[in-house]
ROVEXDO-836441 format. One line per 8 residues: their letters; for each residue z negated, x, y of N, C-alpha, C. Coordinates in steps of 0.02 Angstrom, whole numbers. Example, Ala and Ser with C-alpha at 12.3 -4.5 7.8 and 13.67 -1.06 7.14 Angstrom:
as = -390:660:-284:-390:615:-225:-390:660:-165; -354:642:-112:-357:684:-53:-394:645:2 $
END
This chain:
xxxxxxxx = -4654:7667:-5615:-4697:7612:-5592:-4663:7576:-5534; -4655:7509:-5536:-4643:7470:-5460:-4670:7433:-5450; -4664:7470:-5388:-4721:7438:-5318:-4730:7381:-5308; -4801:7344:-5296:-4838:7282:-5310:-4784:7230:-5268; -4758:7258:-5196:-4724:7213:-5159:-4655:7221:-5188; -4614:7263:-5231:-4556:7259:-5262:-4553:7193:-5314; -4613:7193:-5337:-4612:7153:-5403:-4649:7091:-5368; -4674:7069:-5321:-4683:7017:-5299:-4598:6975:-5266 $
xxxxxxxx = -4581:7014:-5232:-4510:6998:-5209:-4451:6977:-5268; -4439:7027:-5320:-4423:7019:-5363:-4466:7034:-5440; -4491:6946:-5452:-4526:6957:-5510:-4486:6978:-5570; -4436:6950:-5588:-4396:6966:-5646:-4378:7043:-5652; -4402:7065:-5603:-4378:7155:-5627:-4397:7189:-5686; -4471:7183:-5658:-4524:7238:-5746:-4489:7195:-5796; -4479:7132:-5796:-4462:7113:-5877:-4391:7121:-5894; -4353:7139:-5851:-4281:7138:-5865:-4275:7233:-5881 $
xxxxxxxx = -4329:7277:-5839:-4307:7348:-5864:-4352:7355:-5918; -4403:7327:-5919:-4440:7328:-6026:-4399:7310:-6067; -4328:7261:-6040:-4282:7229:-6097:-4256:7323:-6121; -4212:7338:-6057:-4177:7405:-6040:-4195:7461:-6096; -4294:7456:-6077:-4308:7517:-6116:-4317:7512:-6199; -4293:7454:-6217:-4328:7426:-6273:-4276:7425:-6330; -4211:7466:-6290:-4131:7474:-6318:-4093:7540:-6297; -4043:7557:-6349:-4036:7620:-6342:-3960:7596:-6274 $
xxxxxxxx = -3937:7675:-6251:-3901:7619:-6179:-3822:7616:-6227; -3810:7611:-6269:-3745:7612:-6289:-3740:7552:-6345; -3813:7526:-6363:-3816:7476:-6387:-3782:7404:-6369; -3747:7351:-6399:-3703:7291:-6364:-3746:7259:-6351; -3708:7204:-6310:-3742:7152:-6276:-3733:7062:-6294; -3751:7039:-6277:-3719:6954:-6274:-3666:6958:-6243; -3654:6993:-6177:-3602:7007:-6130:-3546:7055:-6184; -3496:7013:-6184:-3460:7043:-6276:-3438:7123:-6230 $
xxxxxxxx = -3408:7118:-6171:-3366:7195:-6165:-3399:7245:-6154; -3489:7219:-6127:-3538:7279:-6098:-3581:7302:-6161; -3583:7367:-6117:-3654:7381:-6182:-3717:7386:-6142; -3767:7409:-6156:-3824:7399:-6114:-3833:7448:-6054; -3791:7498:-6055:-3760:7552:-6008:-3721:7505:-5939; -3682:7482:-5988:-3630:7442:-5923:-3680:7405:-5898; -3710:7366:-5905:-3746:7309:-5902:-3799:7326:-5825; -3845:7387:-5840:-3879:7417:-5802:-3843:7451:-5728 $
xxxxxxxx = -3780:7474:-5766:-3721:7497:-5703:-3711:7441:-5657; -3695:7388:-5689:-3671:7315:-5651:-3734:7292:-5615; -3804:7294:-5630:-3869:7297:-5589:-3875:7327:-5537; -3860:7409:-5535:-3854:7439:-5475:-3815:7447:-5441; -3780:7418:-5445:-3698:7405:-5397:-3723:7340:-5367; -3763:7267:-5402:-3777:7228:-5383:-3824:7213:-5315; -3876:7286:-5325:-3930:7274:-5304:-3883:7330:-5242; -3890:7369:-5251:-3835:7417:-5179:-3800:7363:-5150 $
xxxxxxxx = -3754:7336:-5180:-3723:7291:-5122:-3771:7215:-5089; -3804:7211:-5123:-3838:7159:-5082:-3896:7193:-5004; -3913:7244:-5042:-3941:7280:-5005:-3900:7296:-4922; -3846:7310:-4940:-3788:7333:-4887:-3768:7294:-4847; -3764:7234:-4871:-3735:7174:-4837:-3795:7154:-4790; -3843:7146:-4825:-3875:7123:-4789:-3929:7149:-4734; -3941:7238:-4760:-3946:7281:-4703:-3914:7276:-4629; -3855:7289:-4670:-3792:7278:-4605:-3795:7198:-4542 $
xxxxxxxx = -3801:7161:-4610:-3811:7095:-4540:-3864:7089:-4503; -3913:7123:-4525:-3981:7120:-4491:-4001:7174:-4442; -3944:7208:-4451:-3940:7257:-4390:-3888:7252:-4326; -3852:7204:-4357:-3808:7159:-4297:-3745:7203:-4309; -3725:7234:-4361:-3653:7268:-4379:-3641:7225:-4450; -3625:7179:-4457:-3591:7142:-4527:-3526:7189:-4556; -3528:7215:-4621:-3495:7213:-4653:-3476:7167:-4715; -3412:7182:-4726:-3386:7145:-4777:-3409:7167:-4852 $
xxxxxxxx = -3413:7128:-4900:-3441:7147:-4968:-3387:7168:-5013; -3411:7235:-5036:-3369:7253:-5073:-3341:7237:-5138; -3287:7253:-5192:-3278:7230:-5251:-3309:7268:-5309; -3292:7244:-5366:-3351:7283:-5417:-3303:7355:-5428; -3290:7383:-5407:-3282:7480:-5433:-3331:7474:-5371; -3376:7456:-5352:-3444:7477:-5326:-3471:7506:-5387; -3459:7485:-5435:-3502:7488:-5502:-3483:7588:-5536; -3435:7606:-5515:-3382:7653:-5539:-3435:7709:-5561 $
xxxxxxxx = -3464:7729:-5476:-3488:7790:-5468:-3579:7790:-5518; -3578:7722:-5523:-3653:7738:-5566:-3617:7745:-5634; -3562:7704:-5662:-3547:7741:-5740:-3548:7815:-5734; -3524:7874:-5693:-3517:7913:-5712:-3569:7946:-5721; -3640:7927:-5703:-3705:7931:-5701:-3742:7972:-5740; -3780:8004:-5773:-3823:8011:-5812:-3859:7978:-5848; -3881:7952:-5886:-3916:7885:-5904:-4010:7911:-5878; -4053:7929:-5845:-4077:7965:-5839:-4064:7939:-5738 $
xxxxxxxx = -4026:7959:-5711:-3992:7954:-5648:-3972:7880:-5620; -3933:7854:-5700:-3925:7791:-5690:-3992:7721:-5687; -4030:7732:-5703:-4110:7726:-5723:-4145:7737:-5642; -4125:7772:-5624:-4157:7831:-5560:-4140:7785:-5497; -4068:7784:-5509:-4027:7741:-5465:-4028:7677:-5466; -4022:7631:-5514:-4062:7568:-5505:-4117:7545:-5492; -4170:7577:-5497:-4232:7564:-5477:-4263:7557:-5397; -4198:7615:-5372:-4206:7635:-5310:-4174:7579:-5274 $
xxxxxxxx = -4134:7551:-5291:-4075:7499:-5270:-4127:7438:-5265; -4152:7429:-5314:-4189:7356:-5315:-4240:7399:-5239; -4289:7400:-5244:-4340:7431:-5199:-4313:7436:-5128; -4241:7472:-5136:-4222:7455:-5044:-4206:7381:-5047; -4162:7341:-5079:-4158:7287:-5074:-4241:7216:-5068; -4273:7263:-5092:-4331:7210:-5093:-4353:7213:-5047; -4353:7300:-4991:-4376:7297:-4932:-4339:7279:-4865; -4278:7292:-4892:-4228:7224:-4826:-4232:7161:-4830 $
xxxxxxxx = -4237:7133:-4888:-4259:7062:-4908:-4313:7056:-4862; -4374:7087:-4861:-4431:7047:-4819:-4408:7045:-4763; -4395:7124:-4735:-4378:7135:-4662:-4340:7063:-4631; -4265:7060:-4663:-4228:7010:-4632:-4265:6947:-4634; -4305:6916:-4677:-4334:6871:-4687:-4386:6853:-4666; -4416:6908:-4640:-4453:6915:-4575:-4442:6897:-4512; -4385:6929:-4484:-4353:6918:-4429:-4295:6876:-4429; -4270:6837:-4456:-4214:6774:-4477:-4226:6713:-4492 $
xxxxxxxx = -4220:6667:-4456:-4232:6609:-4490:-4189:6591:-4542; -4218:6559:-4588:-4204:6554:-4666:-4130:6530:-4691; -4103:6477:-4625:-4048:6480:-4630:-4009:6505:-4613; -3990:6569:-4583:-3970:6620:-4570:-3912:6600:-4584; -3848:6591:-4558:-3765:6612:-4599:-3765:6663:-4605; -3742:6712:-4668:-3729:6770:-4680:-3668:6764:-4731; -3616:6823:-4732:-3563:6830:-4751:-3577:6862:-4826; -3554:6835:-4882:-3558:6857:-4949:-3508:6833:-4987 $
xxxxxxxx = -3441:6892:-5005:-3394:6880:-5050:-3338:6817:-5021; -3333:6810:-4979:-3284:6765:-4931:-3328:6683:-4923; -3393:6683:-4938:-3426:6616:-4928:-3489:6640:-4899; -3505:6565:-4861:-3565:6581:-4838:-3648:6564:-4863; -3667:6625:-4863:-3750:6588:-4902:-3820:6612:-4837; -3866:6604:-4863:-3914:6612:-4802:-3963:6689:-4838; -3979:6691:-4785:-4047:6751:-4783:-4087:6755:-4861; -4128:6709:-4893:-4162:6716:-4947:-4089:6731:-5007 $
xxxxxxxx = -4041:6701:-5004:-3996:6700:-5066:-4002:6784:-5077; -4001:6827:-5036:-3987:6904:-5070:-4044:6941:-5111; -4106:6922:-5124:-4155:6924:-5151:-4157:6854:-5220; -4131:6814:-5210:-4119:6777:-5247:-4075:6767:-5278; -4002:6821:-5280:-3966:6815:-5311:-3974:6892:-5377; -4001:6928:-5335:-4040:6969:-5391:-4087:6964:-5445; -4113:6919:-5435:-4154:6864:-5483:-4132:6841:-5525; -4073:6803:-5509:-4022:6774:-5546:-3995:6810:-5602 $
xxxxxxxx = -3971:6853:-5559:-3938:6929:-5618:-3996:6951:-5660; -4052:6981:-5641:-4097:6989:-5683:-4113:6938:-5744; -4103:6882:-5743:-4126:6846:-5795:-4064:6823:-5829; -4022:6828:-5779:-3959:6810:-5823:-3932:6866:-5873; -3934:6940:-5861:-3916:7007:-5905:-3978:7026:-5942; -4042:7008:-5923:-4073:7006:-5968:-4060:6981:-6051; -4039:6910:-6030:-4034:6878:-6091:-3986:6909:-6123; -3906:6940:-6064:-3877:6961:-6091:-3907:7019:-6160 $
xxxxxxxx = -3951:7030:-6139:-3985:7115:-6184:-4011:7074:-6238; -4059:7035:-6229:-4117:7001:-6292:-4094:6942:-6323; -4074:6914:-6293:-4020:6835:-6338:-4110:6790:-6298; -4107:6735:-6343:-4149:6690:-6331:-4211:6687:-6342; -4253:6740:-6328:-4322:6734:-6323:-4358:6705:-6271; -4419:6704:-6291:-4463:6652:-6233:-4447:6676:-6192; -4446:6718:-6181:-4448:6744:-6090:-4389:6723:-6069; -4328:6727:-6103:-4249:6712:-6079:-4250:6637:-6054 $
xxxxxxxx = -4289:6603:-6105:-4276:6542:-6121:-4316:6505:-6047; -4389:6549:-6031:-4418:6512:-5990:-4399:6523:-5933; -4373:6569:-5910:-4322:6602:-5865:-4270:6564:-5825; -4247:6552:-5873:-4158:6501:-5867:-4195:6451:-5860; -4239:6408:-5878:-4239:6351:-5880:-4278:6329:-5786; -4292:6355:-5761:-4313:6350:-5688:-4279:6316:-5656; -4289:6261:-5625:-4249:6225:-5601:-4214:6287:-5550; -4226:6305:-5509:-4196:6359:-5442:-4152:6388:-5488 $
xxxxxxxx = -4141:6418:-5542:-4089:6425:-5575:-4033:6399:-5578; -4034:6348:-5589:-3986:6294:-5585:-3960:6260:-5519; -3993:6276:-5481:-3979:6274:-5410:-3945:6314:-5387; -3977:6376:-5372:-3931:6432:-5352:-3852:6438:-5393; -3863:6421:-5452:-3806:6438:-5506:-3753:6369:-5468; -3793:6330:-5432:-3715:6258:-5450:-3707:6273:-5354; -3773:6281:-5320:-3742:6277:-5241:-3716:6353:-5189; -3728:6405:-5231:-3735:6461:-5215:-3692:6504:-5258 $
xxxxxxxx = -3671:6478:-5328:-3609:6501:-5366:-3583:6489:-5377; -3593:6432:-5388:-3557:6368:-5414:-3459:6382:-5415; -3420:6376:-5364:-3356:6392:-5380:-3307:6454:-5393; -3362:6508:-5364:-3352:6576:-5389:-3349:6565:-5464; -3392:6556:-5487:-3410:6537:-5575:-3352:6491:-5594; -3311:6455:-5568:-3248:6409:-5583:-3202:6454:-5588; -3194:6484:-5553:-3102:6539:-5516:-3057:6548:-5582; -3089:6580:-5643:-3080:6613:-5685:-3053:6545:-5736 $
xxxxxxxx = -3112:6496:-5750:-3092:6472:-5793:-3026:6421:-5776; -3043:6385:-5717:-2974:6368:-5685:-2929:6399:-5697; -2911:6466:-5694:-2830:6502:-5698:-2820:6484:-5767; -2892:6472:-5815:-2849:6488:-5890:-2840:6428:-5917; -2827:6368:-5863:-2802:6288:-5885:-2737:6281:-5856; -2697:6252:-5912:-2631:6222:-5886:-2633:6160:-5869; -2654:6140:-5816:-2661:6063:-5827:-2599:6035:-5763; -2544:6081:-5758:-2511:6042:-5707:-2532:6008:-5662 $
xxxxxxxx = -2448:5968:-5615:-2483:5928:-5552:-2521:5877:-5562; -2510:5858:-5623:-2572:5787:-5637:-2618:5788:-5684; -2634:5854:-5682:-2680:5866:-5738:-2753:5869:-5725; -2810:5846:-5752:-2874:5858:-5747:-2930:5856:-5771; -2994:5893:-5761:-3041:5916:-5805:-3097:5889:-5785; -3148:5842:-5792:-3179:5825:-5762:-3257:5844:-5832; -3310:5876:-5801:-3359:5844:-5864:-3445:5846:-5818; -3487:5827:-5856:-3544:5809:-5842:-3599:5827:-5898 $
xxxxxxxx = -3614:5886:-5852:-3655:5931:-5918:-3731:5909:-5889; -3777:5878:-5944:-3816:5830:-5940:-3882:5875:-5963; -3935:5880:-5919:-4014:5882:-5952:-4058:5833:-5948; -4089:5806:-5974:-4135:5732:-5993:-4176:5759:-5930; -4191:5703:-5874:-4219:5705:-5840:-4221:5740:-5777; -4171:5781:-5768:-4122:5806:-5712:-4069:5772:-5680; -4029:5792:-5627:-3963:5763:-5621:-3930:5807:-5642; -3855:5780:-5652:-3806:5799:-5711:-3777:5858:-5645 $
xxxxxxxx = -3747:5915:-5682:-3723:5947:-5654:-3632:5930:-5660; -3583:5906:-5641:-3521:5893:-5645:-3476:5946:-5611; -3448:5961:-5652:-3394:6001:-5654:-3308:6000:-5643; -3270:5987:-5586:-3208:5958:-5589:-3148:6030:-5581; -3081:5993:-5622:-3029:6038:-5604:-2972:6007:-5606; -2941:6049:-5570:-2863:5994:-5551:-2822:6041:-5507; -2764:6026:-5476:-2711:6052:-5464:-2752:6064:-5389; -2787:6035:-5360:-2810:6073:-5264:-2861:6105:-5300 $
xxxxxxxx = -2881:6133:-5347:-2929:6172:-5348:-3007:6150:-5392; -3062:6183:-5400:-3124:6181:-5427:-3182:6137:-5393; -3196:6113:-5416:-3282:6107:-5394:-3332:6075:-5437; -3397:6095:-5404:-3463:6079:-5448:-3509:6064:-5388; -3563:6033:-5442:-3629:5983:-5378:-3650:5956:-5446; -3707:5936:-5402:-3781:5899:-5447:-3745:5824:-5419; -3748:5766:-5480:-3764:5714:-5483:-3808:5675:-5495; -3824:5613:-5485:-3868:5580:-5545:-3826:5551:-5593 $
xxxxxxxx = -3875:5558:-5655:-3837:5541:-5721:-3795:5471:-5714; -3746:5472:-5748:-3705:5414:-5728:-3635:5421:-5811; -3642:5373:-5839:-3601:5366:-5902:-3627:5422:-5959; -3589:5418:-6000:-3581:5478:-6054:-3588:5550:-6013; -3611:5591:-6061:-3638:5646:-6039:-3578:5710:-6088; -3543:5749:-6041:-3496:5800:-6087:-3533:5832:-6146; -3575:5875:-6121:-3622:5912:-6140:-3690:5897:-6126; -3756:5877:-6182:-3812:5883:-6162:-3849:5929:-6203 $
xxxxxxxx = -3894:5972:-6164:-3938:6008:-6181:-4002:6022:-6145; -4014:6080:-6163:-4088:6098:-6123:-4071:6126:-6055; -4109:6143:-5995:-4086:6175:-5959:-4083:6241:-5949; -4094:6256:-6003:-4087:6348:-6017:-4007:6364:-6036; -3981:6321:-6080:-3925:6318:-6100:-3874:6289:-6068; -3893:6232:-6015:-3848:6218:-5977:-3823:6283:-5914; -3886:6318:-5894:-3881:6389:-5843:-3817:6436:-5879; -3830:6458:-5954:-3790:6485:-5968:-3729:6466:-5991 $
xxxxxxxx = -3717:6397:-6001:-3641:6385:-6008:-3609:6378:-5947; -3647:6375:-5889:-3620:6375:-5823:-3587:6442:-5801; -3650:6481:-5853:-3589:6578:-5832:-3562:6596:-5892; -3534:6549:-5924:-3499:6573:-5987:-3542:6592:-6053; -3577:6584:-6041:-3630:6625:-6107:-3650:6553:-6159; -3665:6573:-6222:-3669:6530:-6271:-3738:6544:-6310; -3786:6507:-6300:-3846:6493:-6373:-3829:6523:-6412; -3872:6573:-6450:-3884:6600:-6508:-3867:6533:-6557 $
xxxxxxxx = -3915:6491:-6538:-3910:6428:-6597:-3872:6371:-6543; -3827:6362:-6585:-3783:6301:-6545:-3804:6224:-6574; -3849:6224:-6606:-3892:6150:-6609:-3912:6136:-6530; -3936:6188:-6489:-3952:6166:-6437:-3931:6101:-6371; -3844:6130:-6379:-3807:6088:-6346:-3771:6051:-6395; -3765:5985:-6379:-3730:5918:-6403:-3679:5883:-6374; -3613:5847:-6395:-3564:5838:-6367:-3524:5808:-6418; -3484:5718:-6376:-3464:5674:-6421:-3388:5676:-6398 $
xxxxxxxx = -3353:5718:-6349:-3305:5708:-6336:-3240:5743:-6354; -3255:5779:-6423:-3199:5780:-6429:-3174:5853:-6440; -3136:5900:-6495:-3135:5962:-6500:-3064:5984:-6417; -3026:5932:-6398:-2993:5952:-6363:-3019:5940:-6310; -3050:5878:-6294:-3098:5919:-6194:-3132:5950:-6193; -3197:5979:-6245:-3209:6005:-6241:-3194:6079:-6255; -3152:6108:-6293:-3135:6148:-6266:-3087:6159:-6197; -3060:6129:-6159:-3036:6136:-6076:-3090:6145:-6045 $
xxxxxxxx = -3168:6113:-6063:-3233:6117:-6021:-3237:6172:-6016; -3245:6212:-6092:-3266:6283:-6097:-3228:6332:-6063; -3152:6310:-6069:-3123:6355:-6047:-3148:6330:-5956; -3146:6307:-5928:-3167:6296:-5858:-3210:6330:-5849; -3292:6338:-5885:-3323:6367:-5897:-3333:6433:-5928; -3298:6476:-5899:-3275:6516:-5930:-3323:6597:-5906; -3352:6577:-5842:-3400:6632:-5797:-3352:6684:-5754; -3397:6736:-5734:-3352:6788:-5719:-3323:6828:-5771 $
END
């Protein structure tokens, strides 16, 4: 059972561990290399280190955030233990979340992964993960679908991940010193999220719509092509430009 203020803090929990229980843990995922084992491992490594970081700054000793073989010691887990241990992870994290957020003003600078985000992002980036590995587990059901499509989704994902989520697909473009990637992944009635790459490096930001659109879709599908992930049904997203930019988009888009 979790606690009324766990699941107020983080709503997406109960529905992301009903996904959990609702699959055997060795079962695959959307996430092609995890299975639903890994998946849950990568949760409590998530939720521990947010927890840590942000313990630590709120006690006036900042540490630095660690890399994923955080994740190591829960594979070797029990599944049973591993279950045990994530649950516990979310719950301290939900209760440093208030604490600091209690005592912090909201914009807080705090240190996360060599950038800076504020006080609410560590409760909110668990959120993120929750609905984002969720889907990984269930593919596109309502819940996934209504999930992703939140605008704050798309927020957090373009101002708060936004070039972390580039790193990867950048390395896997050759586009030389004069080479570049530019696209404008479009939802009707939003601003366009634009996506650039080039020889100084990545970036992304909300626009307003402006010309042809790379990619348009819903905003459920735009969240997940932002972390690499693809629609069950690819009617969803639409696109007139072309089998060769768009694939450089994708590859840009490539996630962690």
């Amino acid at each position: 059972m979790i606690p009324a203020k766990v699941a107020e803090i983080l709503p997406e929990l109960v529905p992301f561990l009903h996904a959990v229980q609702e699959r055997r843990p060795d079962d695959g995922t959307w996430c092609e290399a995890w299975t639903v084992r890994d998946v849950l491992a990568h949760q409590a490594g998530n939720a521990e280190e947010l927890a840590r970081v942000l313990r630590a700054f709120h006690a006036g000793a900042p540490v630095a955030t660690r890399g994923f073989d955080r994740e190591e010691p829960y594979r070797r887990m029990s599944d049973p233990q591993l279950w045990a241990a994530f649950t516990a992870n979310c719950e301290e994290l939900a209760e440093v979340a208030a604490a600091a957020e209690s005592d912090l003003p909201p914009d807080t600078p705090v240190q996360w992964t060599g950038r800076t985000v504020n006080v609410p992002f560590f409760a909110e980036h668990l959120r993120e993960e929750l609905i984002l590995h969720r889907w990984d587990l269930t593919g596109d059901d309502r819940t996934a679908r209504e999930a992703l499509a939140a605008p704050w989704m798309t927020g957090h994902s373009v101002h708060l991940v936004g070039r972390p989520l580039l790193v990867r697909g950048s390395a896997g473009l050759d586009l030389g010193p004069e080479g570049r990637v530019e696209a404008r992944l479009r939802t009707p009635g939003t601003d366009d999220v634009v996506v650039t790459a080039d020889a100084d490096g990545a970036t992304i930001g909300l626009a307003a719509p402006e010309g042809p659109a790379t990619i348009e879709s819903d905003a459920a599908v735009r969240v997940l092509l932002l972390w690499g992930r693809r629609p069950a049904d690819p009617g969803r997203w639409h696109s007139t430009v072309g089998p060769e930019e768009l694939r450089r988009v994708r590859t840009l888009l490539s996630g962690y």
